[in-house]
Phi, psi and omega in degrees: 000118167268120223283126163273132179269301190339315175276013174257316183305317198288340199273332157303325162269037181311293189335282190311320163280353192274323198272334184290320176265004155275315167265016152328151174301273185323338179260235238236359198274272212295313146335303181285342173273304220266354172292326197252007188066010192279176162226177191280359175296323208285284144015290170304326207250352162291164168285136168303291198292301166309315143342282192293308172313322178285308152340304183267325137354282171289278155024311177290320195291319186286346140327252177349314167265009156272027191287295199301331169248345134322328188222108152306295184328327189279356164264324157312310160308331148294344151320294200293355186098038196033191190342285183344281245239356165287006181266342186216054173289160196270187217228358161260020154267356157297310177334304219262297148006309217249003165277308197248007148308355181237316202332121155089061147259073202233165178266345130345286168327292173311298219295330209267336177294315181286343174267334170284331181290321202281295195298327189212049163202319194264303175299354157302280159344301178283316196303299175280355152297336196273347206260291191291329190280328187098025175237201204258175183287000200271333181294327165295277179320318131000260190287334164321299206273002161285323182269343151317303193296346220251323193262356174292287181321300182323295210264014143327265177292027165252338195288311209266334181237326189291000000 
């Protein structure tokens, strides 16, 4: 099985496009600025670069692991001792490979894994921060339904191109 990295780079600015039109004023920005007390002068004044930088930093690293729930065949490979170690693998794992090697590989598949990754790993997670931090559901339901929306697309496109 063979990795496309290009669909991890690309699947890493999900975030960053996802986010400029989710926490837009006109979308979900003004709920999420009067949730967090911020104002946009406030907004203004991080370093950016760092910001955005750090994002797509992370952003890849959650790429990679939805590679591992997104693409079954990555479990089949870790039997054997991953990449390194497929050349001296038994010969039925070419077999089940060259049976089952594409088998869910549609960006459908990812979506419906990245979106289930999004309801009961990420919306779990924003839940009991928000619930001990004190803030409200609208505030929750926000960023919830932002790494929903964020981890459907990712893992489309790790399932369907890496």
């Amino acid at each position: 099985m063979e990795i496309n990295f290009y669909a991890f780079l690309i699947s890493a600015i999900v975030t960053l496009v996802v986010g400029f039109i989710w926490y837009n004023p006109k979308v979900f920005g003004t709920i999420w600025m009067r949730e967090n007390n911020l104002t946009q002068e406030e907004l203004r004044s991080g370093n950016m670069l760092k910001i955005f930088g750090l994002t797509y930093i992370f952003s890849l690293m959650i790429s990679m692991t939805l590679m591992s729930l997104t693409i079954h065949q990555s479990g089949a490979v870790g039997m054997v001792g991953g990449p390194p170690l497929i050349a001296n693998a038994k010969p039925s794992f070419a077999a089940f490979m060259a049976d089952y090697g594409t088998a869910y590989r549609t960006f459908k598949h990812g979506a419906l894994h990245g979106f289930m990754s999004g309801l009961f790993f990420a919306f779990p997670l924003i839940g009991i921060n928000g619930l001990f931090e004190r803030k409200s559901w609208k505030y929750i339901f926000v960023h919830a339904g932002y790494w929903m929306v964020s981890l459907t697309l990712m893992g489309g496109i790790i399932c369907a191109f890496a």
